[in-house]
C-alpha positions in Angstrom: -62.5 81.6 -34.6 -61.0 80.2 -37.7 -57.6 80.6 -36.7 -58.3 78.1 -33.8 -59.8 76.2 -35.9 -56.9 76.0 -38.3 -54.9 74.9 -35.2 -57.0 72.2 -33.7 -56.7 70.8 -37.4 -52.7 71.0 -37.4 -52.7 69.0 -34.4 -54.9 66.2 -35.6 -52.4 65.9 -38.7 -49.5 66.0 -36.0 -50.9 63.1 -34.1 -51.6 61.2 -37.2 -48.5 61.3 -38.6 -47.1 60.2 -35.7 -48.9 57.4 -35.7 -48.4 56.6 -39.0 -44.6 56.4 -38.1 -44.6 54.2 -35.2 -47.0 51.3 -37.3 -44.5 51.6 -39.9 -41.4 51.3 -37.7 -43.1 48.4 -35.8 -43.2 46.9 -39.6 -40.5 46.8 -40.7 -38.7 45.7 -37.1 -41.2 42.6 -37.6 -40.1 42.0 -40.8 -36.4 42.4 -40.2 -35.6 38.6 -38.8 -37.2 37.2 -41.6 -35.2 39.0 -44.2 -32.5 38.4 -42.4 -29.6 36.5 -44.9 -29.0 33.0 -44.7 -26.5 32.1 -42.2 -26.8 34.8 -39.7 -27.1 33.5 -35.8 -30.9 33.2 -35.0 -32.1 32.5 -38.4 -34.5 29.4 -39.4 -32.7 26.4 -39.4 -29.8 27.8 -38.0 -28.2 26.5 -34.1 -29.3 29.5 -31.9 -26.5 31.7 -30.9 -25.5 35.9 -29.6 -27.2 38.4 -31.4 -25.6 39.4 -34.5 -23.9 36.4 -35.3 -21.1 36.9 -32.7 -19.6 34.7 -30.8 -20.8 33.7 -27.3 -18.9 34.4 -24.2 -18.9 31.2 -21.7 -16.7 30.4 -18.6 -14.4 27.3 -19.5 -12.3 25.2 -17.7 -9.8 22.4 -18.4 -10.1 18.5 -17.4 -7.5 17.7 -14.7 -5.9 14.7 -13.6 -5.1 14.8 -10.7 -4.3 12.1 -7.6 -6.3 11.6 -4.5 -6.8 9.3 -1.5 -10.0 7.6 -2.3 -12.7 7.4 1.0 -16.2 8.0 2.2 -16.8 9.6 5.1 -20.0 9.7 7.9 -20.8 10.1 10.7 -21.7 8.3 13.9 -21.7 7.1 17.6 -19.3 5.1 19.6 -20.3 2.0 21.6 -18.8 0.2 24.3 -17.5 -3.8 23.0 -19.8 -4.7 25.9 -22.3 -2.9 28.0 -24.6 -4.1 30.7 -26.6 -2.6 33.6 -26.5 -4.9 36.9 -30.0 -6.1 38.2 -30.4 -8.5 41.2 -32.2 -11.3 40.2 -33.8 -11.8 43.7 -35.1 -9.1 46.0 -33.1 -7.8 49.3 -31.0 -5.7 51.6 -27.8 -4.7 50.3 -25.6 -5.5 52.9 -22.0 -4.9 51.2 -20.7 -2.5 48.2 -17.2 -4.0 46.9 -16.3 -1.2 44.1 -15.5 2.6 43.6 -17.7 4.5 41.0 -16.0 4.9 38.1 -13.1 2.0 38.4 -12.1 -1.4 36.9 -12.9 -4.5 38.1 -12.0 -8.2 37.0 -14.4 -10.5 35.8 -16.0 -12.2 38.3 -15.6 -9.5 41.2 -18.5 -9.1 43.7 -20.0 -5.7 43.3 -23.5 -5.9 45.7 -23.6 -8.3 48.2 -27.3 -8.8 49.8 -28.3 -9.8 53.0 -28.0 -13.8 52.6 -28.8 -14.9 56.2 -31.5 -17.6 55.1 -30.0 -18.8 51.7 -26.8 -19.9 54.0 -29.2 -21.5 56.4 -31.3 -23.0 53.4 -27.6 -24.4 52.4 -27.0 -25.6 55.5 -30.0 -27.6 56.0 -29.4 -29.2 52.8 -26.2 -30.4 53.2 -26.7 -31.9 56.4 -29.7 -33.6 54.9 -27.1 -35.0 51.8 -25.1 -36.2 54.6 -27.7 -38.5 56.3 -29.3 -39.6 52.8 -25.2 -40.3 52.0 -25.0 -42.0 55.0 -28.2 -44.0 55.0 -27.5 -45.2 51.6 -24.0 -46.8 52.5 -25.4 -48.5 55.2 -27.6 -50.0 53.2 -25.2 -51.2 50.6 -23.7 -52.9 53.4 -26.7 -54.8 54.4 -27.8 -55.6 50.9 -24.4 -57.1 50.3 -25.1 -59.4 53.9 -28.8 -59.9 52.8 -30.4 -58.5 55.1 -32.3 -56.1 52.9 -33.9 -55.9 49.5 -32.8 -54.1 46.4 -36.1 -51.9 46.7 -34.7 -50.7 49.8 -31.3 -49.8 48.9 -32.9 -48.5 45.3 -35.5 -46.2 47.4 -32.2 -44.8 49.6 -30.3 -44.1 46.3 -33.0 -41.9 45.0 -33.3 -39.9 48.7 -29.3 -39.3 48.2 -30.1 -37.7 44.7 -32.6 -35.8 45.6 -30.8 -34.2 48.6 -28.1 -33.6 46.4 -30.5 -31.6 43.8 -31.4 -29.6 47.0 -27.8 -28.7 48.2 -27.3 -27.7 44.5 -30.7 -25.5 44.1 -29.6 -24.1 47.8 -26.2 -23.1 46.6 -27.7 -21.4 44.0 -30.2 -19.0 45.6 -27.3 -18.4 47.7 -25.5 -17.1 44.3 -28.2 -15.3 43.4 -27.3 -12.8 46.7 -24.1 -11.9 45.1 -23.9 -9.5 42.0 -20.9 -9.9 40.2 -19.0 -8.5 36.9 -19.6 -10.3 34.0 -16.6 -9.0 31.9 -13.7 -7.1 32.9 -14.9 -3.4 32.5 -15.2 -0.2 34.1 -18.4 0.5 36.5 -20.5 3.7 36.5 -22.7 5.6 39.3 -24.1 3.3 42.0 -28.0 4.0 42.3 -28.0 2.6 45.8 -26.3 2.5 49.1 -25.7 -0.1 52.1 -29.0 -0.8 54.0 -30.8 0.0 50.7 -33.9 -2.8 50.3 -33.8 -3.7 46.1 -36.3 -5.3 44.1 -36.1 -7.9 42.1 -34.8 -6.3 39.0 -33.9 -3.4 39.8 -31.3 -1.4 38.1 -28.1 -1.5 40.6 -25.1 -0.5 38.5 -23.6 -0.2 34.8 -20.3 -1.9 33.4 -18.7 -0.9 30.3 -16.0 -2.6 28.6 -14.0 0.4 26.6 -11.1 -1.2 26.1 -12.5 -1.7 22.6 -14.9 0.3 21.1 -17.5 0.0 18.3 -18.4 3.1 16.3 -21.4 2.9 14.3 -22.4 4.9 11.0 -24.7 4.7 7.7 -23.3 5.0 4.2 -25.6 5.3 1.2 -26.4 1.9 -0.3 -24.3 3.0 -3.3 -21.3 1.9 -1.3 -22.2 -1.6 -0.6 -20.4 -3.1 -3.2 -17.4 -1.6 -1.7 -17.7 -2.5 2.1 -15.3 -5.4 2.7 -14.5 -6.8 6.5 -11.3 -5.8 7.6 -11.4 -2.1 5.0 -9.5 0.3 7.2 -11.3 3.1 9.1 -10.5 6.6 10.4 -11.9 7.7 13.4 -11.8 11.5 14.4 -14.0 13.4 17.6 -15.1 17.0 17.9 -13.7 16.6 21.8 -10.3 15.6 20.9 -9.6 17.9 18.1 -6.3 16.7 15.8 -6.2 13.3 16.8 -7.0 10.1 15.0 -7.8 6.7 16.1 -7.5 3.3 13.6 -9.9 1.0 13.3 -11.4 -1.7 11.1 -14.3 -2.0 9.5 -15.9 -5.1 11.8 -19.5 -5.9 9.8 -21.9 -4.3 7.8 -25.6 -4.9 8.2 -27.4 -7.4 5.5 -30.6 -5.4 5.6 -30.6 -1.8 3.8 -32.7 0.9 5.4 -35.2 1.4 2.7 -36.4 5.4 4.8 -33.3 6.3 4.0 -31.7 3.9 1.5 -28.4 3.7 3.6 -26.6 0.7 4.7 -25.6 0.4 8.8 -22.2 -0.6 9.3 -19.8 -0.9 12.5 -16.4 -0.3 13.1 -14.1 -1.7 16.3 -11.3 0.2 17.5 -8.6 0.1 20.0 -8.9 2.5 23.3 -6.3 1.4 25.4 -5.7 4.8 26.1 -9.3 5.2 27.6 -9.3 8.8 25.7 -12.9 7.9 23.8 -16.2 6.7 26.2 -18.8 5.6 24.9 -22.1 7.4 23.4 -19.2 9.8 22.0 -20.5 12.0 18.4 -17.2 10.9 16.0 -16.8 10.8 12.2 -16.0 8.3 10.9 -13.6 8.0 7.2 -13.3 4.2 5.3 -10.1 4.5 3.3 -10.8 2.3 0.1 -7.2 3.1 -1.1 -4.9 5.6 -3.3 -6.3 7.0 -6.7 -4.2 7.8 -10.3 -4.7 10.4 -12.7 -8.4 11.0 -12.0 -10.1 12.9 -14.8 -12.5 15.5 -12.4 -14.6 18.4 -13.7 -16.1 21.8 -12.0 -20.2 20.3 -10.6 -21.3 23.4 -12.7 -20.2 21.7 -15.9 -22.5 19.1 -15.7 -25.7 19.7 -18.0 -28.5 17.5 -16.1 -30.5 15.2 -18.0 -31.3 11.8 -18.1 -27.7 11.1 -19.7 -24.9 13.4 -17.7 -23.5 15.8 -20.3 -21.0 18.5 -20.7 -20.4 21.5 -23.4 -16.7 21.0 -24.6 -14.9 23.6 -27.1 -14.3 22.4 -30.0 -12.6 24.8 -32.5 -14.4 27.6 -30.8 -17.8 25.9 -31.3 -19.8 24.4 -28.7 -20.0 20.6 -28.9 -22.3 18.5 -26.6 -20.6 15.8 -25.0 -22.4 12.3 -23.1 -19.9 11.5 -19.7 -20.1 9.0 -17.1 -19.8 10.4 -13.9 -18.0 8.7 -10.8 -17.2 10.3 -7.2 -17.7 13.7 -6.2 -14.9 15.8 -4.4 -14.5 19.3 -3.1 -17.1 21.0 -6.1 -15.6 18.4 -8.7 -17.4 15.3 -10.2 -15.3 12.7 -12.0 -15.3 11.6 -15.6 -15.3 8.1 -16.5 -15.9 8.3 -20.0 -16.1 11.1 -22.6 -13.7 13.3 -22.0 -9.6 13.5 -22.1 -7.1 15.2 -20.0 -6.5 19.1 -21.5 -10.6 19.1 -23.2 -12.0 22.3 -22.4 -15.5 22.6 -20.8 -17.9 25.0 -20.4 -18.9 25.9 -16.8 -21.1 29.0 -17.1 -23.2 30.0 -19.9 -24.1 26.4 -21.3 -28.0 26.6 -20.7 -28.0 28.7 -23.8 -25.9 27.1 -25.9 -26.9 24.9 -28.8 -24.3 22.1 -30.6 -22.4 24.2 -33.1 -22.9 28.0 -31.9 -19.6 29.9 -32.0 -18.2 30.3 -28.3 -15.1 33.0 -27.1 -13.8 31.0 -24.2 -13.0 33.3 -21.1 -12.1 32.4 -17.5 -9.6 29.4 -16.6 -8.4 27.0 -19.3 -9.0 29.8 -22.2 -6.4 29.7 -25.1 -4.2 33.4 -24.2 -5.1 36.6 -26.3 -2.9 37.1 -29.3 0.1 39.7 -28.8 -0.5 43.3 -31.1 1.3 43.0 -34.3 4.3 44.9 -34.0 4.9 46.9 -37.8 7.8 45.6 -40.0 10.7 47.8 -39.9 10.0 48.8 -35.9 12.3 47.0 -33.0 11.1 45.6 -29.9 12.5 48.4 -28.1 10.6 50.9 -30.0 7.4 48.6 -29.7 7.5 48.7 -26.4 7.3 52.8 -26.0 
């Protein structure tokens, strides 16, 4: 009984001492940092830095200049120069159909022809009415000139000759009004309707497209407008026609700026003599605002964001925080306006840690070569190099 006793005790005194060692290692590891000696990294007052006081390890990379062709590209949909759908303007039987689906026709060419039996017979009738009104009024010139009848007469005549005249005129017309013609030279689409067909009065009949000039239209972001000029030369490339380009001009830009999307509608005419593009074509669409020199550009994952753009530059293996102005971005690079010089080296990974003034080992592209191993005085290269 006492000698379980005696154990139960030594294990008390085990647990307790064991204890008593943990509290006092948890001590003195709270106490360490502040006895730490003045000017080791991570003390008070000191820029932040790797444990220890080494070094920190961050991915650099050198400022380039480099030369590039400077654009803006979108995308966007072709348009014919002119587009109209053909709708009688009077109703009737179509009585003739003067084209092929899908051919050219001259300006002025009858397409639909409707049944015009009573507008020629209206025209009729109102031309041999302008003839007897023509005739009566000469007649009565004569006899006015003879006096043997008043001016109110020969006045009342001239008014009947006018008026038969506006009638042969309004008759011609309604005869035009049978005939559907092409406005522009162009090329038709898919007749709707055949010979014998009965139209309404507005009724869609055919399409004309002129694509011997095109119009492609985009959106660029409103921070372009300052740069859109009439006449800047354009690019055009399609998906369906894979390798070629087509020129064309930027032909007007739209005054009002889309505030959804806070882009600017422009439109740009090209040549298609070819007839390779139609329209309602999905093209992109590249403005060529000229040749670029010795453009300072930067990796994107450089850029420290803020509200002033800023980059971590090694200075003399420190980390120095740098303010840049930032132009165009390109393939993953951003350029640099102001702040930085061809050769600087900037940090790309690693700078959300650093602090101005905490010691950086450079590593990756751009890093200054390792030092070759000291060779010992009195041994030759060949022997160094066993």
């Amino acid at each position: 009984m006492s000698m379980k006793k005696n154990t139960r005790y030594g294990i008390i005194a085990l647990a307790i001492a064991g204890l008593a060692g943990l509290a006092y290692y948890a001590y003195e590891a709270n106490r360490a940092p502040a006895t730490a000696p003045a000017g080791a990294a991570g003390a008070p007052g000191k820029p932040g830095g790797a444990p220890g006081g080494f070094a920190m390890a961050v991915e650099v990379a050198k400022v380039r200049a480099s030369d590039f062709a400077d654009d803006a590209t979108a995308v966007g949909n072709l348009k014919s120069n002119e587009s109209v759908v053909l709708r009688p303007e009077t109703a009737g039987r179509v009585s003739a159909i003067s084209f092929k689906d899908g051919s050219i026709v001259a300006k002025g060419t009858v397409l639909v022809a409707l049944d015009a039996a009573i507008q020629e017979a209206e025209l009729q009738q109102a031309k041999a009415n302008l003839a007897l009104a023509s005739s009566n009024h000469q007649r009565n010139q004569e006899l006015l000139g003879k006096k043997f009848l008043s001016q109110q007469a020969v006045d009342s005549s001239a008014a009947t000759l006018k008026v038969q005249e506006a009638a042969v005129q309004l008759a011609d017309a309604k005869l035009a009004k049978t005939r559907v013609k092409a406005p522009f030279r162009g090329m038709v689409g898919l007749r709707n309707v055949s010979v014998g067909d009965y139209v309404k009065e507005g009724q869609d009949l055919i399409n004309i497209e002129d694509i011997g000039t095109l119009r492609a239209d985009f959106k660029l972001p409103e921070s372009y407008l300052g740069r859109l000029n009439k006449g800047l030369a354009v690019e055009v490339t399609s998906d369906a026609l894979p390798g070629e380009r087509f020129k064309a001009v930027l032909d007007a830009v739209d005054p009002m700026v889309d505030q959804g999307g806070r882009a600017i509608s422009a439109r740009a005419r090209l040549d298609n003599a070819a007839g390779k593009l139609r329209p309602g074509m999905f093209v992109r669409v590249r403005l060529l605002f000229g040749d670029r020199k010795a453009v300072l550009m930067v990796p994107e994952q450089a850029i420290v964001p803020g509200a002033q753009p800023a980059v971590f530059r090694v200075v003399e293996g420190k980390a120095a925080l740098v303010k840049v102005k930032l132009g165009i971005r390109r393939a993953a690079q951003v350029e640099v306006l102001e702040g930085l010089v061809e050769g600087d080296l900037v940090v790309t990974a690693g700078q959300l840690k650093l602090r101005e003034g905490v010691p950086v080992k450079a590593v990756g592209e751009g890093a200054p070569p390792a030092p070759a191993p000291a060779v010992p005085s009195g041994v030759s290269g060949t022997a160094a190099g066993k």
